[in-house]
C-alpha positions in Angstrom: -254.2 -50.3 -63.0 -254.6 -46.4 -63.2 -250.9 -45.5 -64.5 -251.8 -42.0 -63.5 -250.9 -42.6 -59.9 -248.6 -45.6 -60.6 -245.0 -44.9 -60.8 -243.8 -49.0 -62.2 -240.0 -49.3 -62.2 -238.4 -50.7 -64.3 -236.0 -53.1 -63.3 -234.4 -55.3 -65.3 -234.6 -59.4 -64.7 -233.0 -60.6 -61.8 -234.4 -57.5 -59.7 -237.9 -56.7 -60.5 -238.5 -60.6 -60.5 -235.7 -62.5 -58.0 -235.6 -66.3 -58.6 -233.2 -67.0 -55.7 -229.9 -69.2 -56.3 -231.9 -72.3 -55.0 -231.4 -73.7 -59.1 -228.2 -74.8 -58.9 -229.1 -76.7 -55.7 -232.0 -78.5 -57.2 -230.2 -79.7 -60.1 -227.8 -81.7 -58.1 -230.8 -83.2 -56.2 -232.7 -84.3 -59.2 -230.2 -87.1 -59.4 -230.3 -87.7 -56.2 -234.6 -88.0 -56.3 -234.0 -89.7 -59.5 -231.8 -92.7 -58.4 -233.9 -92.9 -55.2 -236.9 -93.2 -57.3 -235.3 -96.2 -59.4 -234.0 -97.7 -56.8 -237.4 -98.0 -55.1 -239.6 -98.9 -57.9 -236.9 -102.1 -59.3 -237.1 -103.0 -55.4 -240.5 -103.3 -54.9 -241.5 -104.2 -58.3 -239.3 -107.5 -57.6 -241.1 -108.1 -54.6 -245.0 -107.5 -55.6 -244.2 -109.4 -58.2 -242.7 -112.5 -55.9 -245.5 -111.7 -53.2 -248.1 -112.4 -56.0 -246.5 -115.6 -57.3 -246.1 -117.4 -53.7 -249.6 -115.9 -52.6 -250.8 -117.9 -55.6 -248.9 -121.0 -54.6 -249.9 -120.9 -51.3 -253.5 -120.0 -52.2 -253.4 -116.5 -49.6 -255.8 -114.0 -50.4 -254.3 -111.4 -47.4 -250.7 -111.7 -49.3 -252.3 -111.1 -52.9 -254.2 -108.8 -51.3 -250.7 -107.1 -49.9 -249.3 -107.3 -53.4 -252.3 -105.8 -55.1 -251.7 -103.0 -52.8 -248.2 -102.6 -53.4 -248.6 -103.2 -57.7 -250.7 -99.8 -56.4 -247.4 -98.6 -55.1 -245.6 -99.2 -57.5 -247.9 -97.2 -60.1 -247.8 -94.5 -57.4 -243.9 -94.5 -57.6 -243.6 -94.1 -61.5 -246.2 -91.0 -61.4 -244.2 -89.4 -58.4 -241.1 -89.9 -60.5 -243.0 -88.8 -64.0 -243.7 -85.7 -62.5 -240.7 -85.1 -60.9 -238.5 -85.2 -64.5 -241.5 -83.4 -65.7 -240.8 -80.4 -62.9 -237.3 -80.4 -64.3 -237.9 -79.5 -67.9 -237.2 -76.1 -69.5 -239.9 -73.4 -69.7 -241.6 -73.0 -73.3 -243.8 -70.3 -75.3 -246.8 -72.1 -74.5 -245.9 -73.5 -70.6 -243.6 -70.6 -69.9 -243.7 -71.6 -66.0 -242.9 -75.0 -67.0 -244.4 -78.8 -66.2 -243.8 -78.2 -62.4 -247.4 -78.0 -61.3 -247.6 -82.1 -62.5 -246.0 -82.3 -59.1 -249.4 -81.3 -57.3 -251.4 -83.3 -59.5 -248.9 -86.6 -58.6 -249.7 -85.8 -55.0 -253.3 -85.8 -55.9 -253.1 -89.0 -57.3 -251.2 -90.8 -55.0 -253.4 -89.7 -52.0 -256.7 -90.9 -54.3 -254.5 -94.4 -54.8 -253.8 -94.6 -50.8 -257.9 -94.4 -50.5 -258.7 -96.5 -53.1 -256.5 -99.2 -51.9 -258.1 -98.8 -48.5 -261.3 -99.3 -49.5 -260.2 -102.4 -51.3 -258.4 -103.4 -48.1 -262.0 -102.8 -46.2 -263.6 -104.6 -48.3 -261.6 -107.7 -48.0 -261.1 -107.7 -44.2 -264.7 -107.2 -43.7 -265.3 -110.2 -46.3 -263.3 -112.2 -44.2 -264.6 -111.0 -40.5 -267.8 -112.6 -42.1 -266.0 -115.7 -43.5 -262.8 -116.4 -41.7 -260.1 -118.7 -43.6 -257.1 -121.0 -42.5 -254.6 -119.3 -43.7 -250.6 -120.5 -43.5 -249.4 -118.5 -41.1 -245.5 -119.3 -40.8 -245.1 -118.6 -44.6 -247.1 -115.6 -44.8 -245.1 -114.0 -42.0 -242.0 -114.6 -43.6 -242.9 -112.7 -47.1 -244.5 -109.8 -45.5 -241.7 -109.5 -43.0 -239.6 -109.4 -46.4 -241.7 -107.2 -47.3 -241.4 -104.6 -44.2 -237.6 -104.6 -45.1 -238.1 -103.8 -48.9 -240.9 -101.4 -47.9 -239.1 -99.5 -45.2 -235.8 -99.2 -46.5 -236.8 -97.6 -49.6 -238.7 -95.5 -47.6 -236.1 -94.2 -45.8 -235.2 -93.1 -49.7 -237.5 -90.1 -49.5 -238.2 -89.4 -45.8 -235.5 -85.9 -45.8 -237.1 -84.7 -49.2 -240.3 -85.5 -48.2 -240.4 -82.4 -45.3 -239.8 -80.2 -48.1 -242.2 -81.9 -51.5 -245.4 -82.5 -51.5 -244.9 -85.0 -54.0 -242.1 -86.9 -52.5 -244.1 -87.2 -49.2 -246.6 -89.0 -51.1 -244.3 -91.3 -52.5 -243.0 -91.6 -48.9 -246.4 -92.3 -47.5 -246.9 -95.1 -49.8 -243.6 -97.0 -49.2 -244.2 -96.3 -45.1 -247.7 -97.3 -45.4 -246.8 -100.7 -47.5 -244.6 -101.4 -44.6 -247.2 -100.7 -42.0 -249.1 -103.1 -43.7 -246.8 -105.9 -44.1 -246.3 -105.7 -39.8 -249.9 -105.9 -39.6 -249.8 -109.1 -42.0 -246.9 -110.2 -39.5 -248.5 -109.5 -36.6 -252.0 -110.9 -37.7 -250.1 -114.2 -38.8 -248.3 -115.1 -35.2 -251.5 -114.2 -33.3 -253.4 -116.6 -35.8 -250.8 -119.3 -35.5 -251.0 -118.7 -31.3 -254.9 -119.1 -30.9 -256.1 -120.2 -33.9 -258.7 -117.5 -34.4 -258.4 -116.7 -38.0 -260.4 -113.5 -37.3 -257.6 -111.8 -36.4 -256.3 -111.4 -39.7 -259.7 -109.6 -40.8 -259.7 -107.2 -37.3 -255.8 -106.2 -38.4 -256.8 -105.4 -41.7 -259.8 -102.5 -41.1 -257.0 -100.9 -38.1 -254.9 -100.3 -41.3 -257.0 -99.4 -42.8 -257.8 -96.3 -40.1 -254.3 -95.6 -39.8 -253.7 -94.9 -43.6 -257.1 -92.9 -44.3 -255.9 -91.1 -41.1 -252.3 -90.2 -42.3 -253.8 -89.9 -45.8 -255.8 -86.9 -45.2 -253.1 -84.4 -44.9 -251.5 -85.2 -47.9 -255.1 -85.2 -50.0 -255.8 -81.9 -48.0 -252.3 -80.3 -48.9 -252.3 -81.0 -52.5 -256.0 -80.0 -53.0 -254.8 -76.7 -51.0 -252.0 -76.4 -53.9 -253.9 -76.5 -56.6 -256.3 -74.2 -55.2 -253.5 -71.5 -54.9 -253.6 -71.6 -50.9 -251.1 -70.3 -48.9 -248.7 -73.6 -48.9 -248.1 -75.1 -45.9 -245.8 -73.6 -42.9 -245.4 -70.4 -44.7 -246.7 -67.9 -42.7 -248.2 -65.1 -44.6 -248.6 -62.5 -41.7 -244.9 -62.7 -41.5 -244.3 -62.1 -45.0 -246.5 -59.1 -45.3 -244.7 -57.6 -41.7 -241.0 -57.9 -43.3 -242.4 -56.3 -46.6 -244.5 -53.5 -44.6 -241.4 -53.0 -42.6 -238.9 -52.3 -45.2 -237.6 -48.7 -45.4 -239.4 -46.9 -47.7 -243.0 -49.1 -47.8 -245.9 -47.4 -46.5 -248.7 -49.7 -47.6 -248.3 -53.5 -48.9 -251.7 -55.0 -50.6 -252.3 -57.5 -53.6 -249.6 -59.8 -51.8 -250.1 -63.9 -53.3 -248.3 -66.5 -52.4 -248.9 -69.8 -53.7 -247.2 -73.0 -54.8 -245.7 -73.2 -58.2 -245.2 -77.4 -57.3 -244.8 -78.9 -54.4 -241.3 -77.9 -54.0 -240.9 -74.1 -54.8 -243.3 -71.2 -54.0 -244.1 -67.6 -55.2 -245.1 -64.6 -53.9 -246.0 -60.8 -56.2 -247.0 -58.0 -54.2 -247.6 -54.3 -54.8 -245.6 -52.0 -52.5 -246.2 -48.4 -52.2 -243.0 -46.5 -51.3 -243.7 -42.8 -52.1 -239.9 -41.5 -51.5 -237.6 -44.5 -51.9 -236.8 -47.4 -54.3 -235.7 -50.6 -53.9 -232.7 -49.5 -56.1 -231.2 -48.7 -52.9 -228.7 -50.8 -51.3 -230.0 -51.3 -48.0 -233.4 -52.4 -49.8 -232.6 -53.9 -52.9 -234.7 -55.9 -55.3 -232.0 -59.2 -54.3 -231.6 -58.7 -50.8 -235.1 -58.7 -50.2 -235.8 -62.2 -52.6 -232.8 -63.7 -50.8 -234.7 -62.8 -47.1 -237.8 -64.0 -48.4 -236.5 -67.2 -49.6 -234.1 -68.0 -46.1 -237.1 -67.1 -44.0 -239.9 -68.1 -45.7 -239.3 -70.5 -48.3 -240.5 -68.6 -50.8 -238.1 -69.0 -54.2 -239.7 -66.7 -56.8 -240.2 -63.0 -55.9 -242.3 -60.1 -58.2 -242.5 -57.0 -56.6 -244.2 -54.2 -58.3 -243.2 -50.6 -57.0 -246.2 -47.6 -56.4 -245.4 -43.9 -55.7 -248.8 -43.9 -54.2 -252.0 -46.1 -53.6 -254.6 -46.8 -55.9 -256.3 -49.2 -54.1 -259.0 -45.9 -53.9 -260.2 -46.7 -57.4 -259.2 -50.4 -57.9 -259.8 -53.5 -56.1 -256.8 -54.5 -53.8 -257.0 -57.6 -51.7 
């Protein structure tokens, strides 16, 4: 940076670098997430667990199957959870913005669980379009209608945080997903126990598939977006740089980032280059301007760095 031309201000935490009031807030929803995530891994751990046993006793490979999946789940579950208590810890020498980037990798993960468990889906309903089995059909329609109750309902646990976190929508995704499944099972079971043609249950199995790879791919796409520093998703970055162009003072805006620091909070830094003004001033200040940018856009941590002229003539700017 050529400090020849740079005028830096110096501005003292809390205006150079505006963190928003969004803490407090987050605090009192970590119990919230964190009850909803115990809640919904003793629920279904219970149930796989009972799914496994009766498919067992009643020798069903598309309910085992259906437990496998949800043992997946579960695993799933205590990652998005992990990560979430990791996102939560303080700031260190060493990790000074913290664990919260764990977030994105638990998002990764669970999206990579979702396709390996369809694959292992596929692979099982195309073994038995080959080989169709009797299966009993009354019994297995009344565990995985159980199951569409566990599976929704703790669901319904993360579906308001989940607009918001990455993470929490794949722990979302998983539960809704298990419960898509389990109506398939159902449905498969009473068209099986209608006609008799035990290659339903195979045909239901490869359209789940389709729907989960399907719903999947957002949530793989999104996370590998976040770690890549993209833009996160529904910010709108023309936006940002038009409010910050058209604050009084600003003649130029360049080297402006914005990027996800998890999957729940975002930050921006950009170089503005106000030759006559400050953001000292009160109609501009240094908090008014992180407050704007975190109503409008979403974006919770704000560095601004302050330029009596250009120097994007002798260094790169993007």
């Amino acid at each position: 940076m050529n400090t020849g031309q740079e005028h830096l201000e110096q501005a003292h935490e809390g205006h150079g670098h505006h963190h928003g009031h969004h803490h407090d807030l987050m605090s009192a929803g970590l119990r919230q997430v964190n009850l909803s995530f115990l809640i919904a891994v003793a629920a279904n751990l219970l149930f796989t667990l009972f799914e496994a046993v009766y498919a067992l006793v009643i020798d069903s490979m598309s309910l085992l199957g259906d437990a496998g999946h949800n043992l997946s789940d579960v695993l799933g579950l205590l990652l998005a959870w992990g990560a979430a208590y990791l996102a939560s810890r303080k700031t260190s020498n060493l990790y000074s913005y913290g664990f919260r980037r764990t977030t994105i990798l638990a998002a990764i993960i669970n999206a990579l669980f979702l396709v390996f468990a369809s694959a292992l889906i596929a692979f099982e309903s195309i073994e038995r379009f080959l080989a169709p089995v009797a299966v009993k059909e009354t019994d297995i329609m009344i565990v995985a209608g159980i199951g569409i109750l566990v599976n929704m309902g703790t669901a319904l646990l993360f579906m308001k945080g989940s607009k918001t976190d990455l993470n929490l929508r794949g722990a979302f995704l998983h539960l809704a997903y298990d419960a898509l499944i389990s109506a398939g099972v159902v449905v498969g079971a009473l068209v099986m126990l209608l006609t008799g043609y035990y290659i339903i249950d195979a045909v239901m199995g490869l359209l789940i598939v389709v729907v989960i790879l399907a719903g999947t791919w957002g949530l793989l796409r999104d996370s590998m977006n976040l770690i890549l520093d993209a833009v996160p998703r529904g910010i709108d970055r023309d936006g940002v740089e038009k409010y910050l162009s058209g604050i009084e003072g600003v003649t130029e805006v360049h080297d402006l980032h914005i990027w996800g620091l998890s999957t729940n909070e975002n930050s921006l830094t950009a170089h503005l280059v106000m030759p006559g003004k400050t953001l000292w001033d009160k109609e501009a200040g240094y908090t008014s301007v992180g407050e704007y940018l975190r109503q409008h856009f979403n974006i919770h941590h704000v560095t601004l760095q302050i330029e009596r002229e250009s120097d994007c003539l002798n260094t790169h700017c993007d």
